[in-house]
N, C-alpha and C positions, 0 to 999 in steps of 0.2 A: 808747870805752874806759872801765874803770870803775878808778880810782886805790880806795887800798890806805884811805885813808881815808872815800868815798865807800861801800865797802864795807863799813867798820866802823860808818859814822854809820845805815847801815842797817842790820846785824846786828852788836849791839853785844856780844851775846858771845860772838863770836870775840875780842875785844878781847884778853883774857891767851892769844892760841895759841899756843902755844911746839911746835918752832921757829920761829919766822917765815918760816927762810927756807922753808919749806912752806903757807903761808900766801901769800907771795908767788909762789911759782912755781904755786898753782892759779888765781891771779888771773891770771896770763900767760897760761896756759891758756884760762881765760876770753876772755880780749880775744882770744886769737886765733881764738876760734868766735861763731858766730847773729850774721856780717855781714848776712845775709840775713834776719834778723827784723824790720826795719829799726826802728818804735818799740820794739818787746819788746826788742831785743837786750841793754839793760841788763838788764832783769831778767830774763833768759835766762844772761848771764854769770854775776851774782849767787845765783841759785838753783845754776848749773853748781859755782861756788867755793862756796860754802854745803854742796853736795852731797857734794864729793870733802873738804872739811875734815870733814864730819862720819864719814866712812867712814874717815879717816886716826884721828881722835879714837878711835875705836869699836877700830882695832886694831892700832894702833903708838903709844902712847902715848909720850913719853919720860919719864925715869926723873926722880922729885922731880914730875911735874905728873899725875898721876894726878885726883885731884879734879876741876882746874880740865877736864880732857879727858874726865871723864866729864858733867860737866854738861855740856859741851858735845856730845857723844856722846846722854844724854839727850834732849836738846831737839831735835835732828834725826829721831830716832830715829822712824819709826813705828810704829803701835801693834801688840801681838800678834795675829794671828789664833788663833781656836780650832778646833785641829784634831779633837779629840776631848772630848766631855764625860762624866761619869760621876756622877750623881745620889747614890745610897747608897756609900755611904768615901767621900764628895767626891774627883774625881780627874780634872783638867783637864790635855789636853795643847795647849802649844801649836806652829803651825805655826811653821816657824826655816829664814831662811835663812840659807846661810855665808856671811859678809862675811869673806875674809883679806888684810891687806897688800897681797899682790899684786893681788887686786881693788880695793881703794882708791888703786894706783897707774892702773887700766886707763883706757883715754880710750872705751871701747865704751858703748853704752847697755845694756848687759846690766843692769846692778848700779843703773842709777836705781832700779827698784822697792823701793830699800832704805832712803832716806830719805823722809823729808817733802819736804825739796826736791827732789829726787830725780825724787818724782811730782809735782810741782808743774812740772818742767820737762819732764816726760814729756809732760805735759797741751800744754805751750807747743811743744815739738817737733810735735807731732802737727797742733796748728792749723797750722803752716808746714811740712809734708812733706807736701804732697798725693802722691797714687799711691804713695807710701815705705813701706815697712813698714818701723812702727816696734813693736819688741815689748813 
């Protein structure tokens, strides 16, 4: 099980997440999944809570912490892919996917490809689901 401050002393900023209590309840979340990682499972939990704070930061902010939730939204964030390019007028599109709320709530692995942790527990999921697709 990973406590609230064991998670902070390793992603330290999440430190100002307002509200906590979302903060705390993807940590519950956490502990209750990757029993079966057996040494990963910490940082199986911690990238899982890393991944759904950053998704919650990215599009339900609450009101007055805008800033402190987009640096945090930032720093999860992975980077853009470039969907199209265009040399003369410079003109770059890039590839977007939708992240809403109601995806930041979901517990599916649909929406991991959306952070840096995201894919980082994507990677760890996949060592420990033999014969599983995982997408």
């Amino acid at each position: 099980m990973i406590t609230r401050e064991e998670f902070l002393a390793f992603y330290p900023q999440f430190s100002a997440f307002e509200p906590a209590l979302v903060l705390d309840t993807f940590l519950l979340q956490a502990n209750a999944r990757f029993s079966s990682f057996g040494e990963d499972a910490a940082e199986a939990r911690r990238l899982y809570a890393a991944h759904k704070l950053t998704l919650y930061a990215k599009s339900a902010p609450p009101e007055g912490t805008e800033a402190s939730m987009a640096v945090i939204a930032s720093a999860g964030e992975k980077q853009q892919q470039i969907a199209s390019q265009k040399v003369g007028e410079v003109a770059v599109t890039y590839a977007s996917s939708s992240s809403s709320s109601a995806s930041a709530g979901r517990t599916s692995l649909a929406d991991l490809p959306e952070t840096v942790y995201g894919l980082q527990l994507l990677a760890l999921i996949r060592m420990h689901t033999f014969g599983m697709y995982v997408p």
